[in-house]
C-alpha positions as CSV (number, residue, x, y, z in Angstrom):
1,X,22.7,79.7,-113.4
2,X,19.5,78.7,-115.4
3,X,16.3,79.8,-114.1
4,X,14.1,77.5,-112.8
5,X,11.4,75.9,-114.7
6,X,8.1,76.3,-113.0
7,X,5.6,74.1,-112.2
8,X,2.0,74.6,-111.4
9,X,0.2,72.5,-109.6
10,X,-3.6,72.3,-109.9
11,X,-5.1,69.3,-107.1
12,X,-8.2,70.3,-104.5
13,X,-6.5,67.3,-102.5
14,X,-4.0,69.0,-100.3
15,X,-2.2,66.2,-99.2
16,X,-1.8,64.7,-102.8
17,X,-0.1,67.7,-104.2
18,X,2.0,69.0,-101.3
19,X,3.6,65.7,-102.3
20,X,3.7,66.4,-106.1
21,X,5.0,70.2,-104.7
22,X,7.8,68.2,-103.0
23,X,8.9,65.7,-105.4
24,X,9.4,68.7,-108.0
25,X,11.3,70.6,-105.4
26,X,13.6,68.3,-104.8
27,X,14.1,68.0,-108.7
28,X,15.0,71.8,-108.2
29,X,11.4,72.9,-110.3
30,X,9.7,76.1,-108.8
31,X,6.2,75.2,-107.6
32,X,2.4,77.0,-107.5
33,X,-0.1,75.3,-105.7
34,X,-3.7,76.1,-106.7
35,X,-7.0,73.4,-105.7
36,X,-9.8,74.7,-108.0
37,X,-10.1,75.7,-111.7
38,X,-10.9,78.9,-111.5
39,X,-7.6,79.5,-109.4
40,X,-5.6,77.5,-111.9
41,X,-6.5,79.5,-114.5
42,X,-5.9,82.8,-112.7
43,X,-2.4,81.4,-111.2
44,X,-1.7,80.6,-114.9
45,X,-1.6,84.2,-116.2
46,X,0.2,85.6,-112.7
47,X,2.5,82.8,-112.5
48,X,3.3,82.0,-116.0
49,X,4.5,78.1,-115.6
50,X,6.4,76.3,-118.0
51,X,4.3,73.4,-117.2
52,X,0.4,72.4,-115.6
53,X,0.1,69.3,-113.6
54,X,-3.7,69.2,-113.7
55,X,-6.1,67.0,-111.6
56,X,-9.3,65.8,-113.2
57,X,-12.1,65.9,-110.7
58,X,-12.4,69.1,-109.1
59,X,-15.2,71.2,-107.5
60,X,-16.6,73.7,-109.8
61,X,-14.5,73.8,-113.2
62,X,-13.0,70.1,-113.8
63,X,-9.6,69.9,-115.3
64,X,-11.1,68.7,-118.6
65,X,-12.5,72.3,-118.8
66,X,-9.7,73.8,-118.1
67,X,-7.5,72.2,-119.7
68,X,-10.2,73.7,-122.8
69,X,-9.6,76.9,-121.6
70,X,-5.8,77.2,-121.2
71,X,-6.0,75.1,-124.6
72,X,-7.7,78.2,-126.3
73,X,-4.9,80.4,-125.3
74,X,-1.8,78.7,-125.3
75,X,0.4,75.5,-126.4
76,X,2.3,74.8,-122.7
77,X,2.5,71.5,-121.4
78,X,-0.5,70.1,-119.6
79,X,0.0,66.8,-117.9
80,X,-3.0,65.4,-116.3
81,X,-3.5,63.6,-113.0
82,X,-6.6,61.0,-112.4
83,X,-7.5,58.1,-110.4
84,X,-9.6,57.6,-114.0
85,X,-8.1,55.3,-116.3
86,X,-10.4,53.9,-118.5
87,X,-9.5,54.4,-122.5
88,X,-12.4,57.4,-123.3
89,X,-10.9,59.4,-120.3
90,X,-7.6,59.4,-121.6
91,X,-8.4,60.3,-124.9
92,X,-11.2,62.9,-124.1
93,X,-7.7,64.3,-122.5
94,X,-5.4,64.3,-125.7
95,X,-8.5,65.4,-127.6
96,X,-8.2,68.5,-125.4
97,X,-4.9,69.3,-126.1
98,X,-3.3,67.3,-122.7
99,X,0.7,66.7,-123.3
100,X,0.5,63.5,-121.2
101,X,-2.1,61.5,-119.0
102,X,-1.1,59.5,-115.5
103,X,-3.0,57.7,-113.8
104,X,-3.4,57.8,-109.4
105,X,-1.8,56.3,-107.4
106,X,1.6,57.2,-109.4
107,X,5.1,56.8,-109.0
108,X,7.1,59.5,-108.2
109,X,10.4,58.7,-110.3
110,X,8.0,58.2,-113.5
111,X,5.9,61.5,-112.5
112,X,9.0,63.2,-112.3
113,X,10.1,61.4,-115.9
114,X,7.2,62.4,-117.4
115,X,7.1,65.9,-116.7
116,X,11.2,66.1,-117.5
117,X,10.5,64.2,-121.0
118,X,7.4,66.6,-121.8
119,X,9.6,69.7,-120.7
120,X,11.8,68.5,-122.9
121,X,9.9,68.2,-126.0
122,X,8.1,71.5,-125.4
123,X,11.4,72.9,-124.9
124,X,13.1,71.9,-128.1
125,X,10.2,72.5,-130.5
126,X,10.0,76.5,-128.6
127,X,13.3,76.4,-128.6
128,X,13.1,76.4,-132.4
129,X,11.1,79.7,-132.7
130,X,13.4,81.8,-131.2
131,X,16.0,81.4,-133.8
132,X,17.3,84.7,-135.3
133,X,19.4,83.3,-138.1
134,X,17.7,83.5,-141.8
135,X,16.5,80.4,-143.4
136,X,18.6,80.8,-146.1
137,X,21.6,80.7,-143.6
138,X,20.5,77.2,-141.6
139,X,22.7,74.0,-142.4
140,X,21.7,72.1,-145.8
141,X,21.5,68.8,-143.9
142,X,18.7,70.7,-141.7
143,X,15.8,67.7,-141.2
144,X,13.1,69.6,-143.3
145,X,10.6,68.2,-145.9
146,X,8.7,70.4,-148.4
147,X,5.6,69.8,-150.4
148,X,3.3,72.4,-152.3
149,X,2.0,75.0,-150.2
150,X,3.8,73.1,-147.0
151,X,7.4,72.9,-145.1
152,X,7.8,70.7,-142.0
153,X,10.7,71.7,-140.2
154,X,11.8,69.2,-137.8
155,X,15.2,71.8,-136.9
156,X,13.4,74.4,-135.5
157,X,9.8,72.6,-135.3
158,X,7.8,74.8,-137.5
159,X,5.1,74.0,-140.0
160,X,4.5,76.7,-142.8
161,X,0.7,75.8,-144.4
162,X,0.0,78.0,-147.3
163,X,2.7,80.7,-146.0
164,X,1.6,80.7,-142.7
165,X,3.5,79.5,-139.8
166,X,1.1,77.3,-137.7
167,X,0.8,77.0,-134.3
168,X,1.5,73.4,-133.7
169,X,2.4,71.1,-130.4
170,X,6.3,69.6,-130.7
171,X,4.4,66.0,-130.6
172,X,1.8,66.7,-133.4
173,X,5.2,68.0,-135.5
174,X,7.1,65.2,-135.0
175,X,4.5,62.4,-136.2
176,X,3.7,64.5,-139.4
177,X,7.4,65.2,-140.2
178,X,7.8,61.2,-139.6
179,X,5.3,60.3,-141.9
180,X,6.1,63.2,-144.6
181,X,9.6,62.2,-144.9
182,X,8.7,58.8,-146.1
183,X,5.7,59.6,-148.5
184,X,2.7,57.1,-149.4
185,X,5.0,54.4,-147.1
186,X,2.3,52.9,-144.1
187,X,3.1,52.5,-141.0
188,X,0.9,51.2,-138.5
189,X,-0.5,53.1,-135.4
190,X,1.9,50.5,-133.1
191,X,5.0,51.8,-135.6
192,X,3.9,55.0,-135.1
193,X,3.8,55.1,-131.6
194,X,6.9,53.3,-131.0
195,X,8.7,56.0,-133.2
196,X,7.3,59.2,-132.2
197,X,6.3,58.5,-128.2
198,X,9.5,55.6,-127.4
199,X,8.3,52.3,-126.8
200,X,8.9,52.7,-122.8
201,X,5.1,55.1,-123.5
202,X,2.3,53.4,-121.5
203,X,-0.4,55.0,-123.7
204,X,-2.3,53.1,-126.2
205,X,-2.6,53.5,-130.1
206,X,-5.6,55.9,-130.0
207,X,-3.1,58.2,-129.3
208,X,-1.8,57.8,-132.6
209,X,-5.6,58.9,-133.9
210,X,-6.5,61.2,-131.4
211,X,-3.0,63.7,-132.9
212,X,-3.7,62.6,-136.4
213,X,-7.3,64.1,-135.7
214,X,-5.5,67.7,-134.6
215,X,-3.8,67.3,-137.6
216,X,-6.3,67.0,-139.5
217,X,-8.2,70.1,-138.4
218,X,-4.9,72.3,-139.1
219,X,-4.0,71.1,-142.4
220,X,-6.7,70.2,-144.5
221,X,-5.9,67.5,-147.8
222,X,-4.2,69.3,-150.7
223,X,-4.6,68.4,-154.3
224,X,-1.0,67.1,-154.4
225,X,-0.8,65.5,-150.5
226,X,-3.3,64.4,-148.2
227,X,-2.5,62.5,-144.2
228,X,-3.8,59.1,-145.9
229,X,-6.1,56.5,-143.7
230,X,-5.2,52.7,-144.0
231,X,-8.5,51.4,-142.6
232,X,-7.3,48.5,-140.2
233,X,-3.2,49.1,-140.3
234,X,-2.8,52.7,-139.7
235,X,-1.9,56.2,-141.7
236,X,0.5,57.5,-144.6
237,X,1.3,60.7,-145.8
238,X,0.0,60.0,-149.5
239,X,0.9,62.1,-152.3
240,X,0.3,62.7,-156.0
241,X,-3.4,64.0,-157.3
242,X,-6.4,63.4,-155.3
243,X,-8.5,60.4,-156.6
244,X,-11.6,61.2,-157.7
């Protein structure tokens, strides 16, 4: 049988995520209830989740710090929770490295979606890394692009940058493979979304700039390809020598 994925729970409001804790029970998750930052972080190393469901407004550490902190030392899954939903709070969250953002009061069937669908995601592009066969071995239709000094590997969701293997969320992987397999084609941040997030995703376009930002701070432009801005429409992945 295939162990449980674990969920941690990080709410100061007891009622809220004994409810949360419930739902994910009976969706056969393992569950961790902490109600402050400081215990979410420490329940994070003990407990080692495969996924955080993090509440916003907290006493002492918020979850936007936190979700810093776990952000500084690893890439799992960090969904977070908040009766907030005005536009610079969710995108202060995906700037900090959140996986998704839902808004209180919530559904159950789409919290339970939503952490199933970002499980999934994580799971695939992880899944990837713990390949043993040698590349030379992997099937030639494999869904990989290369460019000078970089390989996005959409098969086992890696991105090699100068012969280094970054460190990169499945989602941020996805969107540059999308727009490196058609090169210097533009596609608007409403394309994009559709494409990368589904069109059933109740987040708007910043999205699209707030993971072309994280992008952008892992691979900078090369002589021969840069992540191309089309002010007004959207992004392309532009090749050919940078204009002076």
């Amino acid at each position: 049988m295939a162990e449980k994925k674990k969920i941690l729970i990080v709410d100061d409001d007891e009622n809220i995520a004994e409810i949360i804790s419930l739902y994910m029970t009976k969706e056969c998750f393992d569950t961790k209830v902490v109600s402050d930052g400081d215990s979410a972080l420490t329940a994070f190393d003990e407990y080692e989740p495969d996924l955080v469901l993090l509440d916003l407004m907290m006493p002492g550490k918020d979850g936007y710090q936190v979700c810093r902190e776990l952000r500084a030392k690893s890439q799992k899954p960090v969904i977070m929770l908040s009766a907030k939903g005005e536009v610079f709070d969710k995108v202060l969250g995906f700037e900090l490295g959140a996986d998704d953002y839902i808004e209180k009061p919530f559904d159950s069937k789409e919290l339970v979606a939503r952490v199933k669908a970002v499980l999934r995601r994580y799971t695939v592009g992880m899944g990837g890394q713990t390949e043993t066969a040698p590349e030379s071995e992997v099937s030639a239709d494999m869904e990989k692009v290369e460019y000078p000094d970089l390989i996005v590997n959409l098969t086992n969701y890696s991105v090699t940058y100068f012969g280094n293997r970054l460190d990169i969320p499945p989602k941020e992987i996805e969107l540059l493979y999308f727009l490196a397999s058609a090169p210097n084609r533009v596609f608007t941040r409403e394309q994009l979304l559709d494409h990368i997030w589904g069109y059933e995703y109740v987040g708007g376009t910043r999205t699209v700039d707030v993971h072309i930002k994280r992008l952008r701070e892992k691979i900078k432009d090369h002589e021969q390809w840069r992540i191309g801005t089309v002010w007004g429409i959207g992004y392309k992945f532009e090749t050919g020598a940078k204009p002076e």
